[in-house]
N, CA, C and O atoms as a GROMACS GRO file, in nm:
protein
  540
    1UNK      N    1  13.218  14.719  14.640
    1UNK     CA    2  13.307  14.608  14.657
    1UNK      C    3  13.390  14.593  14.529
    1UNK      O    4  13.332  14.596  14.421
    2UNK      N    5  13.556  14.573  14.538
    2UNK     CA    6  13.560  14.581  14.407
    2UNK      C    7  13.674  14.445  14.411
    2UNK      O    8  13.677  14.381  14.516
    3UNK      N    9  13.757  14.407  14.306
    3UNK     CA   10  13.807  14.328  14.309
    3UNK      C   11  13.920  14.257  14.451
    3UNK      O   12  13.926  14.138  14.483
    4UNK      N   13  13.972  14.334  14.492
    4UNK     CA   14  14.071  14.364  14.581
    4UNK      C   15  14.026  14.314  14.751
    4UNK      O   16  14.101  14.274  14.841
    5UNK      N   17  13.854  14.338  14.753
    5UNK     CA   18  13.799  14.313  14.860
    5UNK      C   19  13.764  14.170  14.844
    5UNK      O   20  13.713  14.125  14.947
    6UNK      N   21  13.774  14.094  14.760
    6UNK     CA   22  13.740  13.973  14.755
    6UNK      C   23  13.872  13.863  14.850
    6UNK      O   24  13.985  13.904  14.875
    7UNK      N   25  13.829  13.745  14.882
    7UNK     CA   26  13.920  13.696  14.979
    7UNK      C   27  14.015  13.601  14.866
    7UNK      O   28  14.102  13.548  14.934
    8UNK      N   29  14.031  13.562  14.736
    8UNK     CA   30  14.054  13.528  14.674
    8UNK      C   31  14.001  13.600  14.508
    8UNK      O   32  13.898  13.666  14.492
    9UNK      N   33  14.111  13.563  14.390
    9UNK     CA   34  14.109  13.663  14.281
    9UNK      C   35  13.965  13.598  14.217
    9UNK      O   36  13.902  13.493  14.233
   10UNK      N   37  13.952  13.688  14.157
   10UNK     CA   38  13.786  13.643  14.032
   10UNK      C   39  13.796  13.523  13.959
   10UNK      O   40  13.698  13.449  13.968
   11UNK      N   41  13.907  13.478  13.877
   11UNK     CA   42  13.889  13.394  13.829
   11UNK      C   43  13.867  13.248  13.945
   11UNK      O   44  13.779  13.162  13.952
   12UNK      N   45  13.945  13.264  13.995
   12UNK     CA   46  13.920  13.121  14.099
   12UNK      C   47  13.822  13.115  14.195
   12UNK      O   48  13.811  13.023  14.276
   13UNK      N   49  13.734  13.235  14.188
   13UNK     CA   50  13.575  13.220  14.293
   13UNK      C   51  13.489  13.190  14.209
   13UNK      O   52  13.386  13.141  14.255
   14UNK      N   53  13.500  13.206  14.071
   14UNK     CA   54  13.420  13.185  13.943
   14UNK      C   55  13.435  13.036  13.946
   14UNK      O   56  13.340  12.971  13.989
   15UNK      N   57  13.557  12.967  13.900
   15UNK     CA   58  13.592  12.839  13.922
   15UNK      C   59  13.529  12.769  14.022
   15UNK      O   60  13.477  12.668  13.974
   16UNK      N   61  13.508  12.782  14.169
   16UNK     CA   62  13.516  12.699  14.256
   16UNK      C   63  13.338  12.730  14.235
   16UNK      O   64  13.264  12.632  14.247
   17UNK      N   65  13.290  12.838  14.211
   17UNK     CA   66  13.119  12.844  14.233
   17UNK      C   67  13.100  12.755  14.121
   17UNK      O   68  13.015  12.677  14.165
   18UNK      N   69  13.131  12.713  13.983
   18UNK     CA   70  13.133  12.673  13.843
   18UNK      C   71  13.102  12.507  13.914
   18UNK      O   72  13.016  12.419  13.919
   19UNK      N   73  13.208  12.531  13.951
   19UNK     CA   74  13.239  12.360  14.034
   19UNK      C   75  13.167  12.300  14.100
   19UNK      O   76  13.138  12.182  14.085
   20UNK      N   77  13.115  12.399  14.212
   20UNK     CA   78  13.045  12.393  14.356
   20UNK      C   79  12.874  12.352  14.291
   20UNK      O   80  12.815  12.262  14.350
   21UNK      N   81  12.801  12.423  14.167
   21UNK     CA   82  12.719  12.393  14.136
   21UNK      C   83  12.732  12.290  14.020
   21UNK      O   84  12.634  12.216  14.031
   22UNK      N   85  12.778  12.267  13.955
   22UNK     CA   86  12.800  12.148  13.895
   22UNK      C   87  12.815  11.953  13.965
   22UNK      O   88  12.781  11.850  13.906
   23UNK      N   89  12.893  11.971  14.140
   23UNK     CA   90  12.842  11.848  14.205
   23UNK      C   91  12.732  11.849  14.257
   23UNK      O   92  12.677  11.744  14.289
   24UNK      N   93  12.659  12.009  14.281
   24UNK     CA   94  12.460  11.971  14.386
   24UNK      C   95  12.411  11.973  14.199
   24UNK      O   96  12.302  11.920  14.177
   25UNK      N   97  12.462  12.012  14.111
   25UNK     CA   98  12.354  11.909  14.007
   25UNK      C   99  12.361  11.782  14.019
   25UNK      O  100  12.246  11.741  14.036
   26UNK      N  101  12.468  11.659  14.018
   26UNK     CA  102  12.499  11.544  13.950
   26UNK      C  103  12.467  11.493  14.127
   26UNK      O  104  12.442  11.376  14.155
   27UNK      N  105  12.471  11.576  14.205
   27UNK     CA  106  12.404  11.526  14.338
   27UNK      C  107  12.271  11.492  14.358
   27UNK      O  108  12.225  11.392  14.413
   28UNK      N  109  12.184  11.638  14.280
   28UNK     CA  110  12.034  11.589  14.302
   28UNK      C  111  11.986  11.493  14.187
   28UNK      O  112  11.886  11.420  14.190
   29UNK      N  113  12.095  11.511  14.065
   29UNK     CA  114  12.014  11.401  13.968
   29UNK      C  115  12.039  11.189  14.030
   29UNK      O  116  11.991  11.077  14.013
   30UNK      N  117  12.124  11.247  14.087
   30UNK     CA  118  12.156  11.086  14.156
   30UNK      C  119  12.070  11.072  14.257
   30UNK      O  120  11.990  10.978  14.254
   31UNK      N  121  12.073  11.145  14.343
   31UNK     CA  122  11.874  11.108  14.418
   31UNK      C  123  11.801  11.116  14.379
   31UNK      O  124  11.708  11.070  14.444
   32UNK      N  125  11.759  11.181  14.232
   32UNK     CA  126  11.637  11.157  14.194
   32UNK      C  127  11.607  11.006  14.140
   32UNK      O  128  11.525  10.921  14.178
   33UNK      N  129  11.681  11.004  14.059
   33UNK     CA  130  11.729  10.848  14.003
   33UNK      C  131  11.729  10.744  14.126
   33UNK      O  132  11.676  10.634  14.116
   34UNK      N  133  11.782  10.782  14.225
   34UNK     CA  134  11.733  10.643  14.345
   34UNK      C  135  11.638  10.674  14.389
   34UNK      O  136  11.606  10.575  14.456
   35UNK      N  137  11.532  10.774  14.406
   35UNK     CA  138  11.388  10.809  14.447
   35UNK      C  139  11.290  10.739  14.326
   35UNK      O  140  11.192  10.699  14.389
   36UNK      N  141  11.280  10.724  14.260
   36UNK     CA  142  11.208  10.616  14.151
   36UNK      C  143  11.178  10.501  14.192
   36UNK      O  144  11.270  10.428  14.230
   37UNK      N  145  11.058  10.461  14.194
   37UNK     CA  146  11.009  10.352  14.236
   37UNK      C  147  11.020  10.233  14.162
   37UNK      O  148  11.010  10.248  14.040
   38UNK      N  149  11.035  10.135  14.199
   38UNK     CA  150  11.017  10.013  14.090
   38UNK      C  151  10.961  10.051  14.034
   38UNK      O  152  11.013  10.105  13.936
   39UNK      N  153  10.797  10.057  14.047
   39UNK     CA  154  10.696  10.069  13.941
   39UNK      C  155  10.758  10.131  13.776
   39UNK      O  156  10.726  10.100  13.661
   40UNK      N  157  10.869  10.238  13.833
   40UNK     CA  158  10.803  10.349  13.738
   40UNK      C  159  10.946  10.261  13.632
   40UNK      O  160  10.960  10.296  13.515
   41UNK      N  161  11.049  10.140  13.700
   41UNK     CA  162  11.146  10.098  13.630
   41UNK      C  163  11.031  10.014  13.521
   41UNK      O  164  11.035  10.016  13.398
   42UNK      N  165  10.948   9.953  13.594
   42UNK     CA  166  10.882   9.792  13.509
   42UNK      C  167  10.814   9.863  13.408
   42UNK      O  168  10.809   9.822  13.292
   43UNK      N  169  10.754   9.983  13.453
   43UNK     CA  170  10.666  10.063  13.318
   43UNK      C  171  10.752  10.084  13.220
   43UNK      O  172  10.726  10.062  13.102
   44UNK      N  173  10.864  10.130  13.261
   44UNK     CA  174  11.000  10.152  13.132
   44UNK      C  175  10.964  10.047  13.068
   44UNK      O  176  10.880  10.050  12.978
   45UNK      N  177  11.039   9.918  13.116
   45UNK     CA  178  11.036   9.800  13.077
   45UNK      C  179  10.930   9.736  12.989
   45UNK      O  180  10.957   9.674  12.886
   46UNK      N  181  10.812   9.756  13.032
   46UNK     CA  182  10.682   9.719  12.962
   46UNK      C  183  10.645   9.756  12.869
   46UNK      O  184  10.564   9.696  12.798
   47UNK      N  185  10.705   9.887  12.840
   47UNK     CA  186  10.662  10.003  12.700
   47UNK      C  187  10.797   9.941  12.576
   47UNK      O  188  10.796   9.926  12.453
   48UNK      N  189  10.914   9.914  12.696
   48UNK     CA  190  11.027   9.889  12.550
   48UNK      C  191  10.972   9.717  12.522
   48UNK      O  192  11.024   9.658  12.428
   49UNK      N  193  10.847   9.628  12.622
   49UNK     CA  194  10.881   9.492  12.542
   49UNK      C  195  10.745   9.507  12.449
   49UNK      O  196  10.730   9.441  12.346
   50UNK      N  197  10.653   9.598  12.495
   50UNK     CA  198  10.548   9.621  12.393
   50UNK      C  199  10.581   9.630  12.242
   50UNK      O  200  10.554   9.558  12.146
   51UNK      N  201  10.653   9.752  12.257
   51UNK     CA  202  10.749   9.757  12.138
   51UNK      C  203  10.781   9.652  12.064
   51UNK      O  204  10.724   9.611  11.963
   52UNK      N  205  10.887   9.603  12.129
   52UNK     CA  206  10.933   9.532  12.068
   52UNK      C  207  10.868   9.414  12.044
   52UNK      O  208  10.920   9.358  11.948
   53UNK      N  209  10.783   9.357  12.088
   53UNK     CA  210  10.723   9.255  12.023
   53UNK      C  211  10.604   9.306  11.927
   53UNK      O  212  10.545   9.228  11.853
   54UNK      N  213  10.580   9.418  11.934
   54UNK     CA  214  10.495   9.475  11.811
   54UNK      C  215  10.571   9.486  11.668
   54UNK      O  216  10.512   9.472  11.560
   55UNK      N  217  10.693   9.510  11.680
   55UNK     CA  218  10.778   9.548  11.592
   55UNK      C  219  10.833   9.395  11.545
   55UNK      O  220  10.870   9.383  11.428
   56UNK      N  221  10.838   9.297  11.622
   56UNK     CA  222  10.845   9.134  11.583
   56UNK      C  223  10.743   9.098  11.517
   56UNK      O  224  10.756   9.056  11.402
   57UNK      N  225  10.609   9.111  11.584
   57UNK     CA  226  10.487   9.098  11.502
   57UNK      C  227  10.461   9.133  11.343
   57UNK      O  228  10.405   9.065  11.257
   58UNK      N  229  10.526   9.274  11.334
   58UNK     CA  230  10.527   9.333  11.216
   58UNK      C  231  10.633   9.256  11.122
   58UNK      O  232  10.612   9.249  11.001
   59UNK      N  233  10.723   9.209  11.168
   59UNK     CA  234  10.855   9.178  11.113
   59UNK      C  235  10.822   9.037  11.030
   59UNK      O  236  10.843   9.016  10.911
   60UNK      N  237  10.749   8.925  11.150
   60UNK     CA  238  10.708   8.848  11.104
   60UNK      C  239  10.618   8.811  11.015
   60UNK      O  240  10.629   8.711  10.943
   61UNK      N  241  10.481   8.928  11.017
   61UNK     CA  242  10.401   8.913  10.899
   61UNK      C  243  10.391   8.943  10.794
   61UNK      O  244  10.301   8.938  10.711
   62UNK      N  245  10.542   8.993  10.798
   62UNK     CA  246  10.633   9.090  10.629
   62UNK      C  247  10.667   8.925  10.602
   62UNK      O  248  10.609   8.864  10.512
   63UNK      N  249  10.750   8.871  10.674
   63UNK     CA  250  10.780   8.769  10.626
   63UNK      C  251  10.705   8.620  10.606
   63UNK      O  252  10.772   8.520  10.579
   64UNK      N  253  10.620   8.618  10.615
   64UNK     CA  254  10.439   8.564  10.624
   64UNK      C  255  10.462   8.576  10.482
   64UNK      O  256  10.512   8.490  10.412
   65UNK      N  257  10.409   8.722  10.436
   65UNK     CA  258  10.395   8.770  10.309
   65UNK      C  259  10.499   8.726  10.206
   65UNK      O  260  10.484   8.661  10.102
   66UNK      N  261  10.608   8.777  10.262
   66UNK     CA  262  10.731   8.708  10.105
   66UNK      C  263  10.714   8.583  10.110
   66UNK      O  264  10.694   8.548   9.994
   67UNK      N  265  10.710   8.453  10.209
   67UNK     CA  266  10.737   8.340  10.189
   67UNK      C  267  10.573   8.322  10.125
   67UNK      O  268  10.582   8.209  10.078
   68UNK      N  269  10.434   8.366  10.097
   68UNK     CA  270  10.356   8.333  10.042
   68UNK      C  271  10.363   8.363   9.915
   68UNK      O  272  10.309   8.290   9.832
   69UNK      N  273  10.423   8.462   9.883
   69UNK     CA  274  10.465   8.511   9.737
   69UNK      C  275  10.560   8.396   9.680
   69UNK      O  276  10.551   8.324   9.580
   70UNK      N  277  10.630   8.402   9.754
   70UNK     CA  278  10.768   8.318   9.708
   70UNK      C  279  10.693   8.147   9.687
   70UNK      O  280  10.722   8.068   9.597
   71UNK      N  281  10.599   8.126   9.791
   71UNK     CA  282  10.531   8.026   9.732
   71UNK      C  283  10.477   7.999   9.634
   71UNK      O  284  10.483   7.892   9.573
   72UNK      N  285  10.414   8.101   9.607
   72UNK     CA  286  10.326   8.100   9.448
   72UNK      C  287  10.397   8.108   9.296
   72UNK      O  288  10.360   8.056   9.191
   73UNK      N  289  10.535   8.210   9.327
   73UNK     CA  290  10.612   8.211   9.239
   73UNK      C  291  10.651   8.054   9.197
   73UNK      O  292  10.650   8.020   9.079
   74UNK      N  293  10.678   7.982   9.282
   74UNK     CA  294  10.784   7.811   9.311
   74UNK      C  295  10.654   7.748   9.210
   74UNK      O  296  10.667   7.669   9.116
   75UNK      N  297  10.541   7.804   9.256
   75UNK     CA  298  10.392   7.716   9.184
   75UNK      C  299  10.390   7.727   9.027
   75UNK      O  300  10.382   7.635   8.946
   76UNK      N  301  10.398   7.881   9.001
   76UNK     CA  302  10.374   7.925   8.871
   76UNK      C  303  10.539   7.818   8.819
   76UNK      O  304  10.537   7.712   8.757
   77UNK      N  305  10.672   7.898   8.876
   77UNK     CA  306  10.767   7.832   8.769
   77UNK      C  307  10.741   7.626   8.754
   77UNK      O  308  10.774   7.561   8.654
   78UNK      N  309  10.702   7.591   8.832
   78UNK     CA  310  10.627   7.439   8.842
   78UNK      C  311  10.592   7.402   8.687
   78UNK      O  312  10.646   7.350   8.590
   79UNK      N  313  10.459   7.467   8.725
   79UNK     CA  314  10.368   7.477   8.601
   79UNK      C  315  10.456   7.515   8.484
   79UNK      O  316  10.448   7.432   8.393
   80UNK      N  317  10.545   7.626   8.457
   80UNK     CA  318  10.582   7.661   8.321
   80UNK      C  319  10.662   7.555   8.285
   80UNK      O  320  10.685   7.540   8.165
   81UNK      N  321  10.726   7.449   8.394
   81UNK     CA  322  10.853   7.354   8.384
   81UNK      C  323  10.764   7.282   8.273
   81UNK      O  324  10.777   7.274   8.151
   82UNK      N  325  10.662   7.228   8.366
   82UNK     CA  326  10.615   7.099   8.317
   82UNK      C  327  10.519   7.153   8.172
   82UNK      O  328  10.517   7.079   8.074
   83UNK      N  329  10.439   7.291   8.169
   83UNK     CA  330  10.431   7.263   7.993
   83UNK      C  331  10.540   7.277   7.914
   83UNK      O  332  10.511   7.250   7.798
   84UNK      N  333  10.715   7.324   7.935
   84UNK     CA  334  10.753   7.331   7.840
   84UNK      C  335  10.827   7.212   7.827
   84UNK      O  336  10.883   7.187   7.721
   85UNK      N  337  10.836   7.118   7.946
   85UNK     CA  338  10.870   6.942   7.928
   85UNK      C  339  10.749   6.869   7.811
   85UNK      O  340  10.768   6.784   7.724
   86UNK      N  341  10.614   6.945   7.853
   86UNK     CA  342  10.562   6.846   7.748
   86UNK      C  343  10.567   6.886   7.575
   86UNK      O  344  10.549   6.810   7.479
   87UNK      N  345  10.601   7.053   7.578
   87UNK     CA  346  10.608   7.092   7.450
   87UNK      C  347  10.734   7.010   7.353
   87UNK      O  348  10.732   6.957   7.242
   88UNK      N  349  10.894   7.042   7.503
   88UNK     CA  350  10.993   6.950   7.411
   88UNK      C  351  10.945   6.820   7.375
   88UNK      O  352  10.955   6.779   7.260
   89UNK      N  353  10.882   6.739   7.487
   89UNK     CA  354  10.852   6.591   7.424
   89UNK      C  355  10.770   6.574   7.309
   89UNK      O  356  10.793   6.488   7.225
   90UNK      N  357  10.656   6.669   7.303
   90UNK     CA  358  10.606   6.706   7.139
   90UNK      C  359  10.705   6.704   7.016
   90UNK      O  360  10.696   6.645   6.908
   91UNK      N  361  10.789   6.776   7.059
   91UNK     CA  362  10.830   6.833   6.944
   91UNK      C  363  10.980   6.725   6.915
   91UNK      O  364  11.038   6.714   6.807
   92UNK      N  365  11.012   6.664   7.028
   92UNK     CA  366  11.091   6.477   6.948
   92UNK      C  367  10.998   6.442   6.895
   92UNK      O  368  11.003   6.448   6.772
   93UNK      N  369  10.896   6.400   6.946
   93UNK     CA  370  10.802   6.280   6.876
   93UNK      C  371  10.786   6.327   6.725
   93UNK      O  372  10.805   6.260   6.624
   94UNK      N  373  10.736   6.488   6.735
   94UNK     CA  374  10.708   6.502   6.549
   94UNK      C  375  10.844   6.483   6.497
   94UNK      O  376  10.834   6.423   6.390
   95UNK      N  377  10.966   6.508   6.525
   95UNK     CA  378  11.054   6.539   6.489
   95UNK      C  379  11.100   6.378   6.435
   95UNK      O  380  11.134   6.345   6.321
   96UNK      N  381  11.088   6.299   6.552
   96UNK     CA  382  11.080   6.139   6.487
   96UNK      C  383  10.998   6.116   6.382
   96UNK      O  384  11.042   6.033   6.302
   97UNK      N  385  10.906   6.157   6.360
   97UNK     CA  386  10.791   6.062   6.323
   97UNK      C  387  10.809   6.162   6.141
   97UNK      O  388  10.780   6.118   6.030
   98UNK      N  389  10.860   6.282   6.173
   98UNK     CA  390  10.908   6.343   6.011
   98UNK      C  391  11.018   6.286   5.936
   98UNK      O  392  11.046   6.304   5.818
   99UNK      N  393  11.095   6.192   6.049
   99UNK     CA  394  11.187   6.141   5.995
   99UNK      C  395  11.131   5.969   5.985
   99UNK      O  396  11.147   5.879   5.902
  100UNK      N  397  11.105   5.973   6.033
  100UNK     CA  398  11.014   5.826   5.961
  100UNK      C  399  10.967   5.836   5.812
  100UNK      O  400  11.013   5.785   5.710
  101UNK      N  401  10.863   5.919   5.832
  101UNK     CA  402  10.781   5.949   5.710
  101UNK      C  403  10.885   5.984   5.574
  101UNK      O  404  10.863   5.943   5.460
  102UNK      N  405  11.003   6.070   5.616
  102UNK     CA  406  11.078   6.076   5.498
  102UNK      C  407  11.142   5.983   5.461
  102UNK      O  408  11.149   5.968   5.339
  103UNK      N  409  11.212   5.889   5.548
  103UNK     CA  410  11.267   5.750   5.499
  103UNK      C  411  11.194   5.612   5.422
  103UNK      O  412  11.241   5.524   5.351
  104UNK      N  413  11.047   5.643   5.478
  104UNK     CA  414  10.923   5.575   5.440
  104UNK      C  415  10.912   5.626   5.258
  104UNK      O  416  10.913   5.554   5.159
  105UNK      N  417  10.904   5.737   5.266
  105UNK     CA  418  10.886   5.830   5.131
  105UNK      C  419  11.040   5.782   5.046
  105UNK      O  420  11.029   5.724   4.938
  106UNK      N  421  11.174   5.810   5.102
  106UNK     CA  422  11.259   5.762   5.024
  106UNK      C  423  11.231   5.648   4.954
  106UNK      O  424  11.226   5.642   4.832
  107UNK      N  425  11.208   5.547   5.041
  107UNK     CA  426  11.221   5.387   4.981
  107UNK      C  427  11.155   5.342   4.919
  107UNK      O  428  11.181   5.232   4.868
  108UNK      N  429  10.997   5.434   4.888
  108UNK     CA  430  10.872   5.410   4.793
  108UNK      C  431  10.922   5.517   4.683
  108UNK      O  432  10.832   5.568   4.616
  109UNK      N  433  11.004   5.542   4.667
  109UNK     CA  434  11.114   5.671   4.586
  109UNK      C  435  11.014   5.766   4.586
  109UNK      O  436  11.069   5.862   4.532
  110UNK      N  437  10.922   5.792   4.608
  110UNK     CA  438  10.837   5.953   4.626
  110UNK      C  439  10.896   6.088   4.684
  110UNK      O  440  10.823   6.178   4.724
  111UNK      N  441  11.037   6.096   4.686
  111UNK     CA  442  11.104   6.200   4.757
  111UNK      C  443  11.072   6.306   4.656
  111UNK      O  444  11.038   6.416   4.700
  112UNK      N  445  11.077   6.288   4.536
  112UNK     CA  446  11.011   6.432   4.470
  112UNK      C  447  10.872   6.463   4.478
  112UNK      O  448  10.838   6.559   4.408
  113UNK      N  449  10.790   6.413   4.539
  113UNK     CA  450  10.682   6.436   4.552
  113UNK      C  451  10.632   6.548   4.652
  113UNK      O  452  10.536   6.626   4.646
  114UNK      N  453  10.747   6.527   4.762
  114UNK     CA  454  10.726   6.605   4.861
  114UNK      C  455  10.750   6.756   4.866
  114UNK      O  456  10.836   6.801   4.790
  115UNK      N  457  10.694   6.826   4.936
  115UNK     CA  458  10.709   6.952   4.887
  115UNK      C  459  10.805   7.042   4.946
  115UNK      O  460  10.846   6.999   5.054
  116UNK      N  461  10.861   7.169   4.906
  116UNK     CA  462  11.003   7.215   4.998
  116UNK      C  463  10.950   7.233   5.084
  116UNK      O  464  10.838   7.269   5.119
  117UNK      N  465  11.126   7.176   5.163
  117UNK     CA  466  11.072   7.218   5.389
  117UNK      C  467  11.118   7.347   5.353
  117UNK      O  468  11.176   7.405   5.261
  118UNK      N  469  11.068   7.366   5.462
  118UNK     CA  470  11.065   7.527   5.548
  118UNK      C  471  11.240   7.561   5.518
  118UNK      O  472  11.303   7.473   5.458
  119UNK      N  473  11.274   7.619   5.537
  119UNK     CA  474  11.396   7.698   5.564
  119UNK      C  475  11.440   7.630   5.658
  119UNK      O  476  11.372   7.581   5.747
  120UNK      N  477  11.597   7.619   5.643
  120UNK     CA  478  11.707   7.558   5.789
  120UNK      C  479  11.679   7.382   5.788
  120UNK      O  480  11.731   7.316   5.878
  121UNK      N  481  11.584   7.300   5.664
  121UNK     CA  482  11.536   7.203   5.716
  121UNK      C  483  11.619   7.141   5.581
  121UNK      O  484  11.608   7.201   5.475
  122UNK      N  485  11.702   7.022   5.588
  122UNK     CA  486  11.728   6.974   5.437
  122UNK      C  487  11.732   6.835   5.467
  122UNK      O  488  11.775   6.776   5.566
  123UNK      N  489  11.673   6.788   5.347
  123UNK     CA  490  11.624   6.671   5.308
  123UNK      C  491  11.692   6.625   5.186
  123UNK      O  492  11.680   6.672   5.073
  124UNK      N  493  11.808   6.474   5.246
  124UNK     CA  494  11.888   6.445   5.160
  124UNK      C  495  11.808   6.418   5.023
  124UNK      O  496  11.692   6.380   5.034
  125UNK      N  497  11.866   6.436   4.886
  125UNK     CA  498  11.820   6.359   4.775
  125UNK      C  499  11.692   6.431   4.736
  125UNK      O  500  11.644   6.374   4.638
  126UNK      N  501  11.617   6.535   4.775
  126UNK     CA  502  11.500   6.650   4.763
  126UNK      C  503  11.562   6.711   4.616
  126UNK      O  504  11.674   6.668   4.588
  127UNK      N  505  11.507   6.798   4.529
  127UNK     CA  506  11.526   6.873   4.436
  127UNK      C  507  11.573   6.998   4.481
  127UNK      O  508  11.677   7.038   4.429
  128UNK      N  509  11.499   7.095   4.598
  128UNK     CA  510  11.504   7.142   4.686
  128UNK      C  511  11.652   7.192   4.716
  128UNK      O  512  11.691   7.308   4.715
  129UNK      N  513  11.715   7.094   4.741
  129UNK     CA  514  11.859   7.066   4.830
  129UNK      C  515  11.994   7.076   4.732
  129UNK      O  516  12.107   7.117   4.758
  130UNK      N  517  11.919   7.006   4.577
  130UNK     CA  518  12.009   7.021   4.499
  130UNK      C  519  12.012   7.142   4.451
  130UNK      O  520  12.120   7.182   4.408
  131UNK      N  521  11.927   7.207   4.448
  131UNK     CA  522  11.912   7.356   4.387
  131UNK      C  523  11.972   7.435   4.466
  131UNK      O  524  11.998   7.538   4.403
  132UNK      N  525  11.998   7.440   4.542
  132UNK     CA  526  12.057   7.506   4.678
  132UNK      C  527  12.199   7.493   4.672
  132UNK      O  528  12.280   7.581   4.700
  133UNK      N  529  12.231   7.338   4.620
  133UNK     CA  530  12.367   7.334   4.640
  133UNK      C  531  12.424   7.381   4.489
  133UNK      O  532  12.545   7.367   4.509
  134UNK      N  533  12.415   7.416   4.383
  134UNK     CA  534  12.378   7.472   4.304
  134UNK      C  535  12.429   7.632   4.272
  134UNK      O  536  12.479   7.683   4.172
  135UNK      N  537  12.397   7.679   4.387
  135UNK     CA  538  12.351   7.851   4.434
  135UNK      C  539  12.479   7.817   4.467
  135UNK      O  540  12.553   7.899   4.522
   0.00000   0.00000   0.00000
């Protein structure tokens, strides 16, 4: 049989067979697809809500976790607030009460008695202060 005996040329019996089996595919996959039983739709269904509420579950007890962290963090910075509120209020009160004592010390004139402050600290009328200004 050779080309010539055919009732139409090669390329277009190629074509139309190409064709011809390409609609009994998309034919039998569309009955198969309406041959499916409910059942086998709700099992779909049941496996994607499993899922997904496993994957909520998970989601949520991540976030369980940060908001307990995040709790404890809120606790600790609490705590650091309030000792370093009570350290500043310490440290007016001495800060008053050094300045008491030196005005106390001025007016009984004992200001030379006292001994040099620390560095960064000056004390009007000190020996200290004059020596400094001096330099």
């Amino acid at each position: 049989m050779t080309e010539a005996d055919l009732p139409m040329p090669l390329p277009l019996l190629l074509g139309l067979v190409g064709l011809a089996s390409a609609v009994i595919t998309a034919a039998l996959s569309a009955l198969s697809k309406k041959w499916r039983t409910p059942a086998d739709d709700r099992e779909d269904r049941k496996i994607g809500i499993e899922a997904d509420e496993r994957l909520l579950a998970r989601f949520e007890k991540l976030l369980e976790e940060r908001d307990k962290r995040i709790d404890g963090l809120v606790a600790e910075v609490k705590e650091v607030r309030a000792i370093a509120e009570k350290a500043a209020n310490a440290n007016r009160i001495l800060i008053d009460w050094i300045y008491a004592a030196v005005r106390v010390v001025r007016e009984l004139g004992g200001i030379d008695l006292l001994p040099e402050p620390p560095e960064g600290v000056v004390i009007a009328d000190h020996p200290s202060n004059l020596s400094r200004n001096k330099d």
